[in-house]
C-alpha positions in Angstrom: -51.5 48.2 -23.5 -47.9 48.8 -24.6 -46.7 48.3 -20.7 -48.3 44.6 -20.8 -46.4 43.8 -24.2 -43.3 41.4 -24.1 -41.1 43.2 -26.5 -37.1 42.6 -26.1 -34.8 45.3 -25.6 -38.2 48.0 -25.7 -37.8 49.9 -22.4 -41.5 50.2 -20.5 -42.3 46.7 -21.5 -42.3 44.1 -19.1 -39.4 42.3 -20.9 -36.9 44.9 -20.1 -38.3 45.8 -16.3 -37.7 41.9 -15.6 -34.4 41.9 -17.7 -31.8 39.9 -15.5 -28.7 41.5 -14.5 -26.2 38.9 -15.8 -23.5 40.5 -15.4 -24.3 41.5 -11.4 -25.3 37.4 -11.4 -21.8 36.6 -12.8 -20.0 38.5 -10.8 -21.8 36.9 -8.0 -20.5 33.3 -9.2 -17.4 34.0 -9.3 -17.1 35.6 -5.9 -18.5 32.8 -4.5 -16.5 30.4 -6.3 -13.1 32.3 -5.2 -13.9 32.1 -1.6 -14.8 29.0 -2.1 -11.5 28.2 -3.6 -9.6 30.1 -1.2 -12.0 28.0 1.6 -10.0 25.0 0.2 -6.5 26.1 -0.7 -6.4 26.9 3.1 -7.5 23.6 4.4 -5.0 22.0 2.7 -2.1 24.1 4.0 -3.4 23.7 7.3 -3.5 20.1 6.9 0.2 20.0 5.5 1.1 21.8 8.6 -0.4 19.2 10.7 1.9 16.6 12.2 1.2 13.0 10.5 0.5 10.9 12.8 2.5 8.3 13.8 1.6 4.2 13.1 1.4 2.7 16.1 4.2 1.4 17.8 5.1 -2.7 17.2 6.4 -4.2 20.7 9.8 -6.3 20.1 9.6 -9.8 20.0 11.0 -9.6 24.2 8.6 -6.9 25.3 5.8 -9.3 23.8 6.9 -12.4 25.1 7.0 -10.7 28.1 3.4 -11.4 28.7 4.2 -15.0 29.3 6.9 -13.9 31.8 4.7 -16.4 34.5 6.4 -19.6 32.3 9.8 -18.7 33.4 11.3 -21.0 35.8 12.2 -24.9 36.2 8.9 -26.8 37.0 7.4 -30.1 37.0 4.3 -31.9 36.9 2.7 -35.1 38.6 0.4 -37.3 36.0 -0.6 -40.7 37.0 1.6 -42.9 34.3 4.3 -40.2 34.1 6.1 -36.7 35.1 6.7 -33.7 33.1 10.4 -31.7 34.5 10.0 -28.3 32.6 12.8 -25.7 32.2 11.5 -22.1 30.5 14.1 -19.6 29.5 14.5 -16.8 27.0 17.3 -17.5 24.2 20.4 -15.4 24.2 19.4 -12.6 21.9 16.2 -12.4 24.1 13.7 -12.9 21.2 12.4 -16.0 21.8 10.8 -18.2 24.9 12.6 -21.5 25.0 10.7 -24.9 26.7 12.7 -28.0 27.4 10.4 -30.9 28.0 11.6 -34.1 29.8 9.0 -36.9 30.5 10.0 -39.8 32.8 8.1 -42.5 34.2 7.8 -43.4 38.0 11.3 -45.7 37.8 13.5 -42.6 36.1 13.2 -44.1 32.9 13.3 -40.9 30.4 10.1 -41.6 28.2 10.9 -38.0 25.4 12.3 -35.2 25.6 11.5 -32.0 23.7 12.5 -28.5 22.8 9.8 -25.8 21.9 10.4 -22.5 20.6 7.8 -19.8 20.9 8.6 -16.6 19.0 6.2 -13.4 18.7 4.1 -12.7 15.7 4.2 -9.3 14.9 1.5 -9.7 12.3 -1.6 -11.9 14.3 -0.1 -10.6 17.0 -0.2 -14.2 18.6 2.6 -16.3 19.7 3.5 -19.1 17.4 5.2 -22.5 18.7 7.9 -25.0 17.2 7.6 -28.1 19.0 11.2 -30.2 18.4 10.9 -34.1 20.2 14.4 -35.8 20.3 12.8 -39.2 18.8 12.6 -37.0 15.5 8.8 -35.6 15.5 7.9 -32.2 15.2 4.9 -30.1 15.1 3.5 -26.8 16.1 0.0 -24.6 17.0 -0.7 -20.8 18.0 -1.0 -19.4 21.9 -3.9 -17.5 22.2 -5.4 -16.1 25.4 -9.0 -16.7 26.0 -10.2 -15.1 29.3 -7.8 -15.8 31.9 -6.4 -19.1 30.3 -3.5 -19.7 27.0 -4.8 -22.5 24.9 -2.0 -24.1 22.9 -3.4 -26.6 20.0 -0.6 -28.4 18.9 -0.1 -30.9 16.0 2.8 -33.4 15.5 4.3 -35.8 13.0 6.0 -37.9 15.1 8.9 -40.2 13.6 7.1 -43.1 13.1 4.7 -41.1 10.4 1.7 -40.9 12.4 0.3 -37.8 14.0 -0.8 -37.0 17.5 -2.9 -33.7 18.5 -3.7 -32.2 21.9 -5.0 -28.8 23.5 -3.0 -27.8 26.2 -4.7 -25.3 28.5 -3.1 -23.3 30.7 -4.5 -21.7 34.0 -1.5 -18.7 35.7 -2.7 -18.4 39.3 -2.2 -15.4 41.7 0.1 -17.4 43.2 3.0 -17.1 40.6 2.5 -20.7 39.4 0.0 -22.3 36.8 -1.9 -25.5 36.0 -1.3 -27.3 32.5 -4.2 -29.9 31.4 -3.5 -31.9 27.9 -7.3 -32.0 26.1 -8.5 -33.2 22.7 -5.8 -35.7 22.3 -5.3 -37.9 19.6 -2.7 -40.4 18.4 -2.8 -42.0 15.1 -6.4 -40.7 14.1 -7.4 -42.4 16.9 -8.7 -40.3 20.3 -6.8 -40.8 23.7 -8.1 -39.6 27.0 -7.5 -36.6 28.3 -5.4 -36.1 31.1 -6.7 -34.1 34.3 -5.3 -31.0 35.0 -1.3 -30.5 36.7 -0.2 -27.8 39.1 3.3 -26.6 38.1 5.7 -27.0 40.8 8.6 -25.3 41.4 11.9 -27.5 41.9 15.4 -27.8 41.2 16.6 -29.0 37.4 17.5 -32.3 37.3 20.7 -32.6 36.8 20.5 -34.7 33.6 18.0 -31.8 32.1 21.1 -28.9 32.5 23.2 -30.1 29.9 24.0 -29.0 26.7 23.5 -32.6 25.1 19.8 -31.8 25.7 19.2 -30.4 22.8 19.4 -32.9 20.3 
């Protein structure tokens, strides 16, 4: 009978058989918590001793432009009411793509002329266009690639007040030369037709297109 009773700190009852050992069970905790600290402490020093690693690297503005290397040149293009001479060099420093536009009718007759600066965005990573015309309208849009063709929405304020809008699309070829087609145009609110696509031709500068007095 006295072996079944439950009486603390008695030896022979079952309280004391069944006692815990708290002190074994602390001793237990705080090995494991040591190791467990010591687990961590070297994690961190190995991590500390680990190289960072390095942000990735951001092109210059001429190693990205040099994506649209395939505009370089002096070029122009046939439309039915007009032709488009295009001259495409880098600036001095190298940083930016510069496009001087001449349009002239079928008699010579200069009809604009305009400067565009594209320059590389190192934050969208897109290219970013100024569009300059020498009546006194400006404008701008983004390049962006889609597939295998650049599409180039560019708005204007031309000098007049009103605006104009048009998509151009551009199409590199194998060949080292590209088509240009003007889309989505607008002038004044009002839409115009598009215009159908424009193999780029390679030719010599006009000799009036050369001179420093074309930009404005």
């Amino acid at each position: 009978m006295t072996a079944d009773l439950f009486l603390p700190g008695v030896p022979g009852t079952k309280s004391y058989a069944r006692r815990p050992r708290w002190d074994r069970l602390v001793a237990i905790v705080l090995s494991c918590a040591m190791c467990l600290a010591t687990a961590v402490l070297a994690y961190q020093v190995t991590a500390n001793d680990r190289p960072a690693t390095p942000p990735p690297a951001v092109p210059t503005p001429h190693d990205a432009l040099a994506k649209l290397n395939w505009l370089l040149g002096d070029w122009q293009f046939h439309f039915e009411s007009f032709t488009l001479n295009r001259s495409v060099t880098y600036s001095p420093n190298g940083n930016y793509m510069l496009v001087r536009d001449t349009a002239r009718d079928h008699s010579d007759t200069i009809l604009y002329r305009e400067l565009t600066i594209i320059a590389y965005n190192p934050v969208s990573e897109l290219f970013e266009t100024w569009v300059f015309r020498d009546s006194g309208g400006f404008g701008g849009g983004v390049m962006e690639l889609f597939g295998n063709q650049w599409l180039v929405p560019v708005r204007m304020i031309l000098a007049d007040g009103r605006t104009s809008t048009c998509n151009y699309i551009y199409t590199p070829s194998t060949e080292g030369r590209y088509t240009l087609q003007p889309t989505s145009r607008t002038l004044g609110g009002l839409a115009i037709p598009d215009l159908p696509p424009a193999l780029a031709q390679r030719v010599t500068p006009h000799p009036e297109d050369t001179t420093p007095s074309f930009v404005f």
